[in-house]
N, C-alpha and C positions, 0 to 999 in steps of 0.2 A: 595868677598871683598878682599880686595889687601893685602897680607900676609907678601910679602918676605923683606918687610925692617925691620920685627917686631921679635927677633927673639923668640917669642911666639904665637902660632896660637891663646891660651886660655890659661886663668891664672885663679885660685879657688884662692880664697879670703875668706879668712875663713873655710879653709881646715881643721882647726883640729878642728870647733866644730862640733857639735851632726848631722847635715844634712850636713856641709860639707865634713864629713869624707866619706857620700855616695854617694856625689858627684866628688870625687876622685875619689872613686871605679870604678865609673861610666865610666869617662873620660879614666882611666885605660884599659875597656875593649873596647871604644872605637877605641883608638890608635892602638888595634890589631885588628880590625873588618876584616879578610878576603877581604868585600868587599870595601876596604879602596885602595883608586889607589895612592895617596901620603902619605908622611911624617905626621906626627901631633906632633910637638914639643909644650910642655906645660906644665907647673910650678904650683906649690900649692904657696900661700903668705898667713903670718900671723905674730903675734907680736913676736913668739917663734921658732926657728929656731928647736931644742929638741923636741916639738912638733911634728911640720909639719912632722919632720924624721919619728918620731914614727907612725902617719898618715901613711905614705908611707910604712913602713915595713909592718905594719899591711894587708894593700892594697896586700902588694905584695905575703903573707903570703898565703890570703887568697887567690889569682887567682892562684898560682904559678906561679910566675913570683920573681923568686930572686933578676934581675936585675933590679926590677924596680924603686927602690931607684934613681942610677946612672945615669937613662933616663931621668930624671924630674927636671926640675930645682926648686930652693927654692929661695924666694922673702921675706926680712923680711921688713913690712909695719906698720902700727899703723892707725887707724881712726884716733886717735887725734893729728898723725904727718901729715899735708898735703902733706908735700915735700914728705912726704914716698909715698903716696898714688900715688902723680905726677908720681915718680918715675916706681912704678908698671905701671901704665896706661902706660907709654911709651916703654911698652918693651911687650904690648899685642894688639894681633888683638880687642880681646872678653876678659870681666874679668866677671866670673861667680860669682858676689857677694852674697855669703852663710852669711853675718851679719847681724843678726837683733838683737833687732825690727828694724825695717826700719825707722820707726817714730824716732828715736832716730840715727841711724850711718847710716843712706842709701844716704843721700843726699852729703856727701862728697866727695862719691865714685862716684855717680853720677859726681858732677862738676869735679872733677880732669878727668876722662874719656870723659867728652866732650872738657875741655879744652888741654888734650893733642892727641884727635883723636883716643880713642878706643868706641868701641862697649859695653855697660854694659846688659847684665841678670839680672835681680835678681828672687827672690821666694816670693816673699813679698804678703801676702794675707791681708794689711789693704789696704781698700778703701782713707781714707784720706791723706797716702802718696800718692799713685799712681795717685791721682789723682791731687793734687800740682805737684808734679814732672811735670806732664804733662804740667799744666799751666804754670810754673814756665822755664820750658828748652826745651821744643818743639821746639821753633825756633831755640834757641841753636846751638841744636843738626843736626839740619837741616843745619842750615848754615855749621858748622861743615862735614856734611856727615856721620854723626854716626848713630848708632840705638839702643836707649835706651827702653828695652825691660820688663817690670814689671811681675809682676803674673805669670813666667814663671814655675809652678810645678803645684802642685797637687793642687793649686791654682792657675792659674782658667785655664789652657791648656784644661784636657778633657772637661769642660764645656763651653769654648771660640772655642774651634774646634769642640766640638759636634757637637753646632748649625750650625756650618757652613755646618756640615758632612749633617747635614739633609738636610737644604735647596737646599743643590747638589743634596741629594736623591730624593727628594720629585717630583712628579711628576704633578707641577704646581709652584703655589706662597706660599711661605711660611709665615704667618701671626704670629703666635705665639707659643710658645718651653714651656713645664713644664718638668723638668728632678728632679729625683729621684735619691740621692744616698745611696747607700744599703753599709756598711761596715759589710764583714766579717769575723769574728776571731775566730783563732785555739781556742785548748782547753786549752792553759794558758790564754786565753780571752784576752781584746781590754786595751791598755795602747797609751797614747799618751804625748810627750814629754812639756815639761812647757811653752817652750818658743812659742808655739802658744796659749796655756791658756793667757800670758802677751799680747800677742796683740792683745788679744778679750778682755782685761780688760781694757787697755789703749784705744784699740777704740771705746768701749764702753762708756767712763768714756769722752770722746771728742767728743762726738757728736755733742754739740753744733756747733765748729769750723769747720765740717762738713758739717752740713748747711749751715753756713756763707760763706765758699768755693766756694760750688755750688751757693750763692747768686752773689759772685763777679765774679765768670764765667758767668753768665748770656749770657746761651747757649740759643738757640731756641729749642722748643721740636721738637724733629722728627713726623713727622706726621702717623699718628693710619691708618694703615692698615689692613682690616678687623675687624670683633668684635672685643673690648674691654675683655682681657683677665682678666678672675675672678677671684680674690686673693682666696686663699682656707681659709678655718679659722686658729688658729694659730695650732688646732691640726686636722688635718683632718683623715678619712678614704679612703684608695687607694683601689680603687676596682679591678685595672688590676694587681698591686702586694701582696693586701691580706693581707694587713700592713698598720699600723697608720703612719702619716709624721708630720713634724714639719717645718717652716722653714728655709731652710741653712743661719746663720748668716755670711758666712764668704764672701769675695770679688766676687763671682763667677756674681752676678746681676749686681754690679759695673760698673766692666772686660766688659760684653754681652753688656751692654749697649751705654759702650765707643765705642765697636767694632761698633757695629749696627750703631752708629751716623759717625763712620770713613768710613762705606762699601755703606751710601748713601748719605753724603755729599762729597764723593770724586770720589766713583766709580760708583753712582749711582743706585746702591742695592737698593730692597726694604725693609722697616727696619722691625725686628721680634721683638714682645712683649715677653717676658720672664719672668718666675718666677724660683724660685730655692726651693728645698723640701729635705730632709732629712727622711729617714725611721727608724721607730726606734721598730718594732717589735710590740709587743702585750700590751695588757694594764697594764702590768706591768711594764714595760721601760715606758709606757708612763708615770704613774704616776712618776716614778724613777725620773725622768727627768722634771718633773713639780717642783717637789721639788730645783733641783738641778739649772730651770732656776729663781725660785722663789729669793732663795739666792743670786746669779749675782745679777739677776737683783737690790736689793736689796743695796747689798753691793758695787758692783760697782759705786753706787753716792756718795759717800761720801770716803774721801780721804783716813782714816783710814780702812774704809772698805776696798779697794784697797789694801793697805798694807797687810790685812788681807789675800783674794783672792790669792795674788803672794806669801805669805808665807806660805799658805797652800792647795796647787792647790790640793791634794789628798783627800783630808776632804771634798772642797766646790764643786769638782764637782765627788762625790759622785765613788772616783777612774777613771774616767776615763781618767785625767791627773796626771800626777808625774812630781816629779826634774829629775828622773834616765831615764824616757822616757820608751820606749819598748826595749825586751829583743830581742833578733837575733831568739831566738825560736818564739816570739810573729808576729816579722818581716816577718819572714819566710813563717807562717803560714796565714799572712792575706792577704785578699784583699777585693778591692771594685768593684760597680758597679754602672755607673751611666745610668742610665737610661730616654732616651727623649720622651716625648710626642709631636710633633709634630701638627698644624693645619692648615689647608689655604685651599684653593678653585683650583680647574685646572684648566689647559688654554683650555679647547677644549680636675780598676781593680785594688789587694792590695792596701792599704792604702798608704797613699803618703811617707812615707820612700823610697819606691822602685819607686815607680810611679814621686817622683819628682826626683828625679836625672836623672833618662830615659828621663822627659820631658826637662829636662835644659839642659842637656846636647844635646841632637837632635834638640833642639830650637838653639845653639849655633851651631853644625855644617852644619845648615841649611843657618845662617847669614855665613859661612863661604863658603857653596857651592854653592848656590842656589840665588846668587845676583841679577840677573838677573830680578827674579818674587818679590824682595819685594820693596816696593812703593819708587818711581823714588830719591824720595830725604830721607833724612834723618830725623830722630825725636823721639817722646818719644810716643810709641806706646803700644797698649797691644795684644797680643799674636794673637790674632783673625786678627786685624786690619796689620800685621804688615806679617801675615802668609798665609793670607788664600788664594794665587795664588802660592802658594810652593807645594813641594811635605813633609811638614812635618806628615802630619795625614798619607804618605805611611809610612814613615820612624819611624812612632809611632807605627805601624799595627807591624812592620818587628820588634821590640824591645821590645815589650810584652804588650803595650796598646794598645788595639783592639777597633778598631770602626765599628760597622757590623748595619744593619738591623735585628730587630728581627721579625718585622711583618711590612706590609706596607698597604695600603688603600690610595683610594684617595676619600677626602673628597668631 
């Protein structure tokens, strides 16, 4: 992507809240990668100038790196000031938008970035933005030349590059994917930040307009290759990992699906059926966790419920969301694993604290190095659709999200 009149390769946008601060981190150690052959000039942006500083000491603190305050530039913007926002866009290759919900402040940063010629990221795991956006600035952005890039973290990369990882492995046709994610946590145990509890309540609490969405895109379905993929029940038994599942609410089916319709209405792929599953341990999580989907479920329709939900995210789901999020011990100590099932016929890691700034951040310097292999024009794509002729799943391998075979067969 053409850099040199921009004088920002990358701008973070929301640098000093709770996943932006580790998306600095991230960029931070970026900048110094050894195997880095140019410059990477790149700024934090946010409402608070006192902030973003304290951001960056912290960063710098922590890497040692004293200098790194001075090296970074600082961008003061506002969602609700557009000119601010214009302003940012015009002085970045790629703006790594760290603000959510997305439903609520994603769409501004989107247009000012397509209407002044930058590249936008974000980490957004709701389905009903991602998927307006799409509708809504596809051409846009194409006309444009830009690349507006959603779901790029721990939502939905390893599960949007998975599938793809398989279908490369796979030694035939790939027909359908069920993937397993296993989280797991040190001995201060699993805490997770509020601000994704809010956008499984909000997109919960929206479903209807969800539908109506997908009514007015009135896509063609992709056509069924090979058997029809069986939903599991909503609590199943895994017998290859020895663990009860439930399944993944969050955008990861969404993401696979968009991809899947982008890799055979354009490049002619054949398209993979997918499901998405979640492990949740022995029958006592499970029941834990009945209880706990019982209440959402519950309380999420109704408005005051909601209220309810968002004011007390550590009561309704039974601790494993807070306001404070996870501690850097907690951090530290976890991770995940997502695990594929693969099907088709022959021819003849941590929890996303850590794991989504690696992914966002290498989704970004991928748009910035690797121009070459993403699709010829512009648009509003998701991670799979937008990635999967790059070298990013090497460069995820090289940065601590591993993508390996752990067993193979051909069906």
């Amino acid at each position: 992507m053409a850099t040199e009149q921009r004088p920002f390769h990358l701008v973070v946008f929301g640098a000093s809240g709770f996943t932006g601060q580790f998306v600095t981190e991230e960029v931070a150690r970026e900048q110094v990668d050894p195997e880095r052959s140019s410059r990477l000039p790149w700024a934090v942006a946010g409402r608070s100038r006192e902030k973003l500083q304290r951001v960056l000491e912290k960063a710098a603190l922590k890497l040692g790196r004293p200098t790194l305050s001075s090296e970074v530039g600082i961008i003061i913007c506002d969602i609700a000031n557009p000119a601010s926002l214009d302003e940012m866009a015009k002085q970045a290759t790629v703006v790594l938008n760290c603000v959510g919900p997305y439903r609520f402040y994603g769409e501004p940063v989107i247009k000012a970035c397509i209407e002044n010629g930058a590249s936008c990221i974000d980490i957004s795991g709701e389905p009903q933005f991602l998927e307006l956006m799409q509708l809504k600035y596809h051409e846009k952005a194409a006309d444009k030349g830009v690349y507006i890039i959603g779901s790029s973290g721990f939502d939905s990369i390893p599960a949007d590059l998975g599938v793809i990882y398989t279908r490369n492995k796979m030694n035939g046709t790939l027909t359908a994917v069920e993937s397993f994610l296993t989280i797991h946590s040190g001995p201060e145990g699993l805490s997770i930040h509020d601000g994704t509890w809010k956008s499984a309540i909000y997109g919960f609490g929206d479903q209807s307009n969800l539908r109506k969405l997908r009514n007015v895109s009135n896509l063609k379905p992709v056509p069924l290759i090979g058997p029809k993929l069986k939903r599991r029940w909503p609590i199943s038994y895994c017998r290859e990992l020895k663990g009860y599942s439930i399944p993944f609410m969050g955008s990861d089916v969404s993401v696979v699906r968009r991809t899947q319709r982008y890799l055979y209405e354009n490049l002619e792929e054949s398209p993979v059926q997918y499901a998405a599953y979640v492990t949740v341990g022995g029958i006592t999580s499970v029941i834990k966790l009945m209880f706990a989907g019982l209440f959402f479920l519950f309380f999420v329709r109704f408005g005051i419920g909601r209220q309810l939900l968002i004011k007390f995210p550590w009561f309704f789901s039974f601790g494993y969301f807070s306001k404070q999020g996870p501690t850097q011990k907690q951090i530290d100590a976890a991770s995940f694993t997502l695990t594929f099932f693969g099907q088709g016929y022959s021819q003849g890691t941590e929890a996303g604290y850590v794991a989504t700034p690696i992914a966002m951040v290498q989704a970004a310097m991928t748009l910035l190095s690797d121009a070459s292999h993403l699709p010829k024009a512009g648009g509003v794509f998701t991670p799979g659709a937008a990635f999967s002729k790059t070298k990013l799943i090497d460069r995820l391998n090289k940065h601590g999200i591993e993508f390996s075979v752990i067993s193979s067969s051909e069906v």
